[in-house]
C-alpha positions as CSV (number, residue, x, y, z in Angstrom):
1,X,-6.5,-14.7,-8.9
2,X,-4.5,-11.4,-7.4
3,X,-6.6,-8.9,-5.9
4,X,-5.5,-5.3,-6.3
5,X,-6.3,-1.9,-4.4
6,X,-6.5,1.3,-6.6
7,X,-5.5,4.1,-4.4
8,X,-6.4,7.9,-5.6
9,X,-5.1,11.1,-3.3
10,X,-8.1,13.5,-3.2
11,X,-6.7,15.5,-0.3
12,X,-3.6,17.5,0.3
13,X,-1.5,16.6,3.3
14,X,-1.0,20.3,4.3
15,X,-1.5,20.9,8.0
16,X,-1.7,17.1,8.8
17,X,1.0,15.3,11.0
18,X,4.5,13.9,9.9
19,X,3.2,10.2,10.7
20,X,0.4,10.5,8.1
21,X,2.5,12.5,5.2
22,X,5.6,9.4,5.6
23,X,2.3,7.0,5.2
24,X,0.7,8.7,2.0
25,X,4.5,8.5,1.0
26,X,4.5,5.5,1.6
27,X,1.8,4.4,-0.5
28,X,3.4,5.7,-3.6
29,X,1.6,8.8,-3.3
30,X,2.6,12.5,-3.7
31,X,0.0,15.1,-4.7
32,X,-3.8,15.7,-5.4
33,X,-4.8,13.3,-8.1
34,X,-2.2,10.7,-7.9
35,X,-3.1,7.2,-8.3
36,X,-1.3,3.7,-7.4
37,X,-2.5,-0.2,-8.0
38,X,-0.9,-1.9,-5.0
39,X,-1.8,-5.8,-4.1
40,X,-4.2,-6.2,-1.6
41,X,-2.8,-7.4,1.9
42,X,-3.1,-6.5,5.0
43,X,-0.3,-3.9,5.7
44,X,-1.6,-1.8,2.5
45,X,-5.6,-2.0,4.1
46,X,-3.5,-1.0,7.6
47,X,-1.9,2.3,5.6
48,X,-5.2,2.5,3.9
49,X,-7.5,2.9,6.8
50,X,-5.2,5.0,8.9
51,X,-5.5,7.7,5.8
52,X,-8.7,7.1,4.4
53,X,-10.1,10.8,4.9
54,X,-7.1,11.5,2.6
55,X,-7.7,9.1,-0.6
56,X,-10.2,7.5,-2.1
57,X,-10.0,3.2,-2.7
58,X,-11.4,0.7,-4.7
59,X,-11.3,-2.9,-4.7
60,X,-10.4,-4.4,-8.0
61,X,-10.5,-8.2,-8.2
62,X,-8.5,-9.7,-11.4
């Protein structure tokens, strides 16, 4: 049983710091409205709480 993390960009990443555009990047991410499905672990929750007033997440359990 994987567990996945559906990761939506509701914010642009104008005006914010280099660390935090290479992380949304980094999560497959690259304008308003995108979406990924990553596997949850623990480096995807790390990314995912260091942008969270960026996206918006949901837990989807298969």
């Amino acid at each position: 049983m994987a567990n996945f993390i559906e990761v939506t960009q509701i914010h642009s990443v104008i005006g914010h710091p280099e660390k935090t555009r290479r992380i949304i990047k980094g999560l497959g991410l690259g304008g308003i409205g995108g979406v990924r499905l990553h596997k949850d672990n623990n480096c995807i929750r790390g990314m995912v709480n260091k942008v969270k007033h960026l996206i918006r997440y949901r837990l989807i359990a298969e």
